[in-house]
N, C-alpha and C positions, 0 to 999 in steps of 0.2 A: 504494500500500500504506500510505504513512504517512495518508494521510487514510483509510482505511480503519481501520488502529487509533485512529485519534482515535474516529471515527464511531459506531462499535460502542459502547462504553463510554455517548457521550452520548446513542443511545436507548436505553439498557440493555440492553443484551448486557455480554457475559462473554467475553474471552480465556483461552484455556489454549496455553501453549507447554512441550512438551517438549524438554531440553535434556541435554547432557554433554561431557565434553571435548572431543569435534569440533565442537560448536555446537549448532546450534537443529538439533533431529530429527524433532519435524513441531509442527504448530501445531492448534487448532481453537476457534471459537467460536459461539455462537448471538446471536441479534439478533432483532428484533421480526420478526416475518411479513406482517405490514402495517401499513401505517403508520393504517387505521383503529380506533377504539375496540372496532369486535365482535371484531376481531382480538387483542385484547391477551394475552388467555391463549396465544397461538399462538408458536412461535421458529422460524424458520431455522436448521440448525447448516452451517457449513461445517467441513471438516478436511482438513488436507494434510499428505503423511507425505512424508519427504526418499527421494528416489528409490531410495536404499543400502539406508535403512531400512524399507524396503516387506515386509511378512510376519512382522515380528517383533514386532507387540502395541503399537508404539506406537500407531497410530489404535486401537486397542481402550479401551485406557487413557482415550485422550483422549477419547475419547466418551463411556465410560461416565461418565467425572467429570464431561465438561459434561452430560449428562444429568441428575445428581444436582443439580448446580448451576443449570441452570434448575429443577427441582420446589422445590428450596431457596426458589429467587426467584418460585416463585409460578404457576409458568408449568404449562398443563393440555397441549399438546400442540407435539410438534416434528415439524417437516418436513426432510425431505432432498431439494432440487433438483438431479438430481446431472448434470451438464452433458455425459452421454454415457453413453447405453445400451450401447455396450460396453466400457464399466467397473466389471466384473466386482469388482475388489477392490473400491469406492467398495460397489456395490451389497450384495455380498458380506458387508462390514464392516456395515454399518446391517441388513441382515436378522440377523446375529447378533446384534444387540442389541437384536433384540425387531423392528424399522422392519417394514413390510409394507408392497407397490408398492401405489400410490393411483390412480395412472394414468402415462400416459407423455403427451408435445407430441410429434408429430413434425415433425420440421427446424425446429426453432424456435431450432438455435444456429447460428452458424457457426465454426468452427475448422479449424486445420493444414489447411487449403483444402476443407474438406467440409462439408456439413450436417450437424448432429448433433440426435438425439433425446433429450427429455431426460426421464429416468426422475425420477417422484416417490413418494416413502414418506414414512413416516408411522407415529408412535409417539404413545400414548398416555402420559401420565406422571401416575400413581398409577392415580386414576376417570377420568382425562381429561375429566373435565368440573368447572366452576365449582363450588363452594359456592353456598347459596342467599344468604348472607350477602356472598359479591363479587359477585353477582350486581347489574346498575344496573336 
């Protein structure tokens, strides 16, 4: 995790941690989508909401701000890899914020001793596409 917070920041992504007097309440950020050039306008977001606090708008929150926060930084579209098709809340949260499924991998993870299928969406942010001027 700590090289994950470093990591993020240095190819420009963005952290967002929700927090109160119990602690950290959930976290999320976005990060490049690949690490090639066509890909630059593109973000991965990840976000994890603390197990207590699961249905009360914190992942809401935190998404919709890092949403705003990559169009800020420039960025035309985000992806959500969400690490297990029956993860109704993950999927659930990103379709209310606009995300639409793009496709799914089947058994392409493994976890808690199972193979898992991983659902992909996909948000547009503003036109979702370049300017002619960032355009290379």
């Amino acid at each position: 995790m700590a090289g994950r917070l470093a990591d993020v920041p240095r190819r420009g992504g963005q952290w967002l941690v929700a927090t109160d007097a119990t602690g950290v309440l959930g976290y999320a950020y976005f990060a490049p989508y690949h690490t090639r050039s066509a890909y630059r306008f593109t973000v991965e977001d990840s976000v994890y909401v603390r197990e207590d606090q699961r249905g009360r708008g914190v992942g809401a929150r935190l998404l919709a701000r890092l949403i705003e926060a990559a169009r800020e930084a420039g960025k035309r579209q985000m992806v959500a890899v969400i690490g297990d098709s029956a993860n109704a809340g993950s999927i659930g949260l990103h379709r209310s914020l606009g995300f639409v499924e793009a496709g799914r991998l089947r058994a392409v993870g493994f976890k808690f001793g199972r193979p898992l299928d991983v659902v992909l969406m996909q948000r547009a942010l503003d036109a979702g596409l370049p300017t002619l001027a960032s355009r290379d």
